[in-house]
KEBA-997298 format. One record per atom (N, C-alpha, C): x, y, z; residue in three letters. Coordinates in steps of 0.1 Angstrom, whole numbers, plus 5000, padded with zeros to 4 digits. Each point is the difference from the previous one (the first is absolute). Layout:
BEGIN
XYZALA/...
END
This chain:
BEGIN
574094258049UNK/500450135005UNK/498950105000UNK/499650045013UNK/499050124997UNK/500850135000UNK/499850064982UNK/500350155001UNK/499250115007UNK/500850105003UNK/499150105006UNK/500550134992UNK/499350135000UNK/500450104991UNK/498950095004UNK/500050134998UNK/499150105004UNK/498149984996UNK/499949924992UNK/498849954995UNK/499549905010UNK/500849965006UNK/499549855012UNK/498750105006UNK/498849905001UNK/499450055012UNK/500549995014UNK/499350115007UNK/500950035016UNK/499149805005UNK/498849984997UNK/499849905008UNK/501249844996UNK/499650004989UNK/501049924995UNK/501249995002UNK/500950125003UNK/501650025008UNK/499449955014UNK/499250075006UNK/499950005017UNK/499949834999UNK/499149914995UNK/499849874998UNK/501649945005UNK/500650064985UNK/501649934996UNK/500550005016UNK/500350095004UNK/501150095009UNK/499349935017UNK/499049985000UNK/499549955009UNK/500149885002UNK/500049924991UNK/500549824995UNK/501249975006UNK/501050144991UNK/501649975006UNK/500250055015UNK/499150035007UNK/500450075012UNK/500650195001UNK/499950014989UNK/500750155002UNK/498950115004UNK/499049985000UNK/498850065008UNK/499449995011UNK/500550075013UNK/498549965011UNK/498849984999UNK/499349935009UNK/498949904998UNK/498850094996UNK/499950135004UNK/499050114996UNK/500250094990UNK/501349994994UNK/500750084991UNK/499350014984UNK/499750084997UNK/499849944985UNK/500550174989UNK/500249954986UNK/500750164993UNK/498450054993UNK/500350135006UNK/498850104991UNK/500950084990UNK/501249994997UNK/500250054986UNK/501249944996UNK/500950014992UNK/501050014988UNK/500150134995UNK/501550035001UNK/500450114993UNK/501849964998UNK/500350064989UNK/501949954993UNK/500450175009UNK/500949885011UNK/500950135010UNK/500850114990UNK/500449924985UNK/500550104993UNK/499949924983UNK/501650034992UNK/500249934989UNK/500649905001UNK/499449895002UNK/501049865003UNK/500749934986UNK/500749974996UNK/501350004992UNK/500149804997UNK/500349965011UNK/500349874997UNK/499049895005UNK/499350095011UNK/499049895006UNK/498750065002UNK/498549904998UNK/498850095004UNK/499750035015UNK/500050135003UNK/500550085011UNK/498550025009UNK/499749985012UNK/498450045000UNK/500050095015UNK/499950065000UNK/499050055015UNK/499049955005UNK/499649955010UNK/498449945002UNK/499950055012UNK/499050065001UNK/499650065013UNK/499049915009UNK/500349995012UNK/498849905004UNK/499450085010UNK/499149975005UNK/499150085012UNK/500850015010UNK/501549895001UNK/500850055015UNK/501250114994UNK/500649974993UNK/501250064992UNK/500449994987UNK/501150004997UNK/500350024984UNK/500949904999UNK/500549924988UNK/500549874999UNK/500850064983UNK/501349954996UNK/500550014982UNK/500049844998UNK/499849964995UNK/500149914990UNK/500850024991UNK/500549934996UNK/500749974987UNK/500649844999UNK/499649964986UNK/499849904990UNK/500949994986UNK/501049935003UNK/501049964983UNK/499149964996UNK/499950014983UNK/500149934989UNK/500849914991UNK/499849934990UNK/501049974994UNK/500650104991UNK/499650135002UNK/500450104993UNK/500350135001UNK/500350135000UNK/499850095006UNK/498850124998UNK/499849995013UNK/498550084998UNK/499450134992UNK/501350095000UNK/499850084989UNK/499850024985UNK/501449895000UNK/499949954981UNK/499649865002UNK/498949954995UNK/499949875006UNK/500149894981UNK/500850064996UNK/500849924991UNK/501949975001UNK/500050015013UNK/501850015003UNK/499449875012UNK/500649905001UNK/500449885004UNK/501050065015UNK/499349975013UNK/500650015013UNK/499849875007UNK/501249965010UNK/500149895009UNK/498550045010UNK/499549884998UNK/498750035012UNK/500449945015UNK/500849944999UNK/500749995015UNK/500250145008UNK/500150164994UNK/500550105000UNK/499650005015UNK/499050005005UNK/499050045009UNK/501049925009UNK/500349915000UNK/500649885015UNK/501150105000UNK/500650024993UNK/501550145000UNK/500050085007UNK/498350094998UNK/499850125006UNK/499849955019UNK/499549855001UNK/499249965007UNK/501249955013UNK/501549984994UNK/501149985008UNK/500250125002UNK/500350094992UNK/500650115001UNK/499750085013UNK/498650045003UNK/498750045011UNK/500949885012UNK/500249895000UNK/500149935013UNK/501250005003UNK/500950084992UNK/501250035004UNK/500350095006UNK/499550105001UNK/499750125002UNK/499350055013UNK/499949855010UNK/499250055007UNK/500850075012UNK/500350105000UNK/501150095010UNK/499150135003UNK/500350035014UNK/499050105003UNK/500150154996UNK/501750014998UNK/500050144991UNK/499350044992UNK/499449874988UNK/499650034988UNK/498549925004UNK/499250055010UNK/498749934999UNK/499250124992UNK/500350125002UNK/499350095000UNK/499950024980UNK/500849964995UNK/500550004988UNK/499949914992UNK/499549875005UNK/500049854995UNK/498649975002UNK/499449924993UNK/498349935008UNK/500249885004UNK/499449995008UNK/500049895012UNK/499049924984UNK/500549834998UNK/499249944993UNK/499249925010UNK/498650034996UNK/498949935003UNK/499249844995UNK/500949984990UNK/499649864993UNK/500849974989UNK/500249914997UNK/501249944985UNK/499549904997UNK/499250014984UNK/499449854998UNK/500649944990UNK/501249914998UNK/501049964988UNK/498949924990UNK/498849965002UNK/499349964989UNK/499350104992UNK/499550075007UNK/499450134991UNK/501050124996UNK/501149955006UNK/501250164991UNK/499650125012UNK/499250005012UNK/499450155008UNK/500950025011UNK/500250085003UNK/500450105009UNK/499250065004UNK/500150025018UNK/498950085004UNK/500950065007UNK/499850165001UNK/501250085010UNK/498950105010UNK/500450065003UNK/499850115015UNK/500050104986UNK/499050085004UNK/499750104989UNK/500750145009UNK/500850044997UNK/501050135007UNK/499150134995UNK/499049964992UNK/499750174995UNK/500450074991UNK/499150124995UNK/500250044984UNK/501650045003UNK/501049964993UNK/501250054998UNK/500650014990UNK/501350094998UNK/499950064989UNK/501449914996UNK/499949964990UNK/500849924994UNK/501850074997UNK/500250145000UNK/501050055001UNK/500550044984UNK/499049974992UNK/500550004983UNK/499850174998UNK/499350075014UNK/500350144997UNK/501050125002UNK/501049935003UNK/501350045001UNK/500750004987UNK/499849934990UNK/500450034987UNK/499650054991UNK/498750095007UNK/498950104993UNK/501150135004UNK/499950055015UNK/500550095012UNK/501150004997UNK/501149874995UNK/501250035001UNK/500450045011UNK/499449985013UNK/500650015013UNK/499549885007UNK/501150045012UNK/499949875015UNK/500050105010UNK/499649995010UNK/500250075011UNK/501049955011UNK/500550065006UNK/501249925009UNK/499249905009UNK/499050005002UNK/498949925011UNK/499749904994UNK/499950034988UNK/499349884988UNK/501549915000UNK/500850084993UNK/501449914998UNK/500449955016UNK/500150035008UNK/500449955015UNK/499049845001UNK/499250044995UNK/498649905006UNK/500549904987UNK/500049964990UNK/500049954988UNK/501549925006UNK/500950054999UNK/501549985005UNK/499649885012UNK/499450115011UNK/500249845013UNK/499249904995UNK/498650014994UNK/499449884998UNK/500749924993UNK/500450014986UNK/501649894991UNK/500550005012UNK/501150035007UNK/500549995004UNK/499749875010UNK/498549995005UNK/499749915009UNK/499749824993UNK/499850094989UNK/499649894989UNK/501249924997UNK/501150084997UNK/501249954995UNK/500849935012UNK/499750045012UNK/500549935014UNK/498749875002UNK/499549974997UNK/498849915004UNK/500949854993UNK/499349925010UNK/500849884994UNK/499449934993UNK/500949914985UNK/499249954993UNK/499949875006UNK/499149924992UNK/499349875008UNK/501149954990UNK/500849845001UNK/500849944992UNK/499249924988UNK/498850015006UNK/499349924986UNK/499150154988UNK/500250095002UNK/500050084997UNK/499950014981UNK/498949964992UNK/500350014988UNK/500450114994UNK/501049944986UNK/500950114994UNK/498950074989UNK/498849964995UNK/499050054995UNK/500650064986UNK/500849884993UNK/500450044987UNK/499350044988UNK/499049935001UNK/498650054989UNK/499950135000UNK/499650085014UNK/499750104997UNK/501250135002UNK/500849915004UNK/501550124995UNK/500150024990UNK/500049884991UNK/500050014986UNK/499450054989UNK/498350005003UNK/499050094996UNK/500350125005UNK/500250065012UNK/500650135001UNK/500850084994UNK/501449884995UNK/500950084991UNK/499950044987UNK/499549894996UNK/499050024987UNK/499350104999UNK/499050055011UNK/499350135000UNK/500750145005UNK/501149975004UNK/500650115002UNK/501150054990UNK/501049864996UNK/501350064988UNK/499649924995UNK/499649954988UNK/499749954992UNK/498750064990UNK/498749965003UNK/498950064995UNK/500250154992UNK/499850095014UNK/500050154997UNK/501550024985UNK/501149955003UNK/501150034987UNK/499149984988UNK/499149884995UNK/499949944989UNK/499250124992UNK/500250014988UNK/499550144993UNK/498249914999UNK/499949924996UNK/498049984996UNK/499749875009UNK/500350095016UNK/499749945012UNK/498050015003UNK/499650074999UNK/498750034997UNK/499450075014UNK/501150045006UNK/499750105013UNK/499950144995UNK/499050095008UNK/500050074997UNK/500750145012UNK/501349964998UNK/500750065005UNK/499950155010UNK/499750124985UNK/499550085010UNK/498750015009UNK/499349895003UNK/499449995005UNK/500949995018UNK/500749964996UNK/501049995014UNK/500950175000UNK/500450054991UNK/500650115002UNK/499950054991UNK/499950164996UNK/499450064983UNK/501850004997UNK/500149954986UNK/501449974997UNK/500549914997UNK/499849925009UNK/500649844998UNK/499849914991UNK/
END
């Protein structure tokens, strides 16, 4: 498996990426940069001389805390999910995937641009009726989109989920540092 991670050199990715086809023949990356804080998978921006490309790569683990045990299949999950989705309401909102390599765990998507993840709405404590109208139809198109019948139920990481959602956070000497997530908590 070749890993990749913000330390790759740009020649060494451009190599990779060029091998699997997900680069034009003159294309090569002059930088790496992390589009934000990636959580479960290593997340990359690569800029190439034509455009901008994300990357992202499972582990056997999760990228953040990389002592918690994650399904590395995760990526083929994310990798249905994108080809389900391909409906034109939501092109603008989805990235068009550019490559899927099931041996190396990669994902290559359509880089949409610096965008704001929406986690500052719970700073603001507001939505705007534009924001909420827009939020609403896209679920909405998501929730209407048809699922594929082979469609995996991705119980590994439901289940790591719930764990990190009701479970974990209750336990008194969980070793999270809570208010780090909210002063209080």
């Amino acid at each position: 498996m070749n890993y990749i991670d913000h330390t790759t050199a740009p020649e060494t990715l451009t190599k990779l990426l060029l091998e699997k086809g997900y680069l034009q023949e003159k294309e090569h990356i002059i930088a790496l940069e992390k589009p934000g804080e990636g959580n479960m998978n290593v997340v990359l921006r690569a800029k190439t001389n034509i455009r901008s490309l994300i990357l992202k790569q499972s582990r056997p683990f999760v990228q953040k805390y990389q002592q918690i045990d994650a399904p590395l299949h995760r990526i083929a999950v994310e990798h249905q999910f994108y080809q389900a989705l391909k409906n034109k309401s939501l092109r603008q909102n989805i990235p068009a995937i550019l490559g899927y390599d099931e041996i190396d765990h990669l994902l290559v998507l359509e880089d949409l641009g610096h965008c704001e993840d929406m986690s500052s709405m719970y700073v603001s404590k507001h939505v705007s009726k534009d924001q909420l109208l827009r939020l609403t139809a896209i679920l909405t198109a998501i929730h209407e989109s048809e699922v594929p019948p082979n469609f995996p139920e991705n119980m590994e990481m439901r289940q790591l989920n719930h764990q990190h959602i009701f479970v974990l956070p209750f336990l008194e000497d969980n070793g999270f540092q809570l208010n780090d997530i909210q002063e209080g908590l």
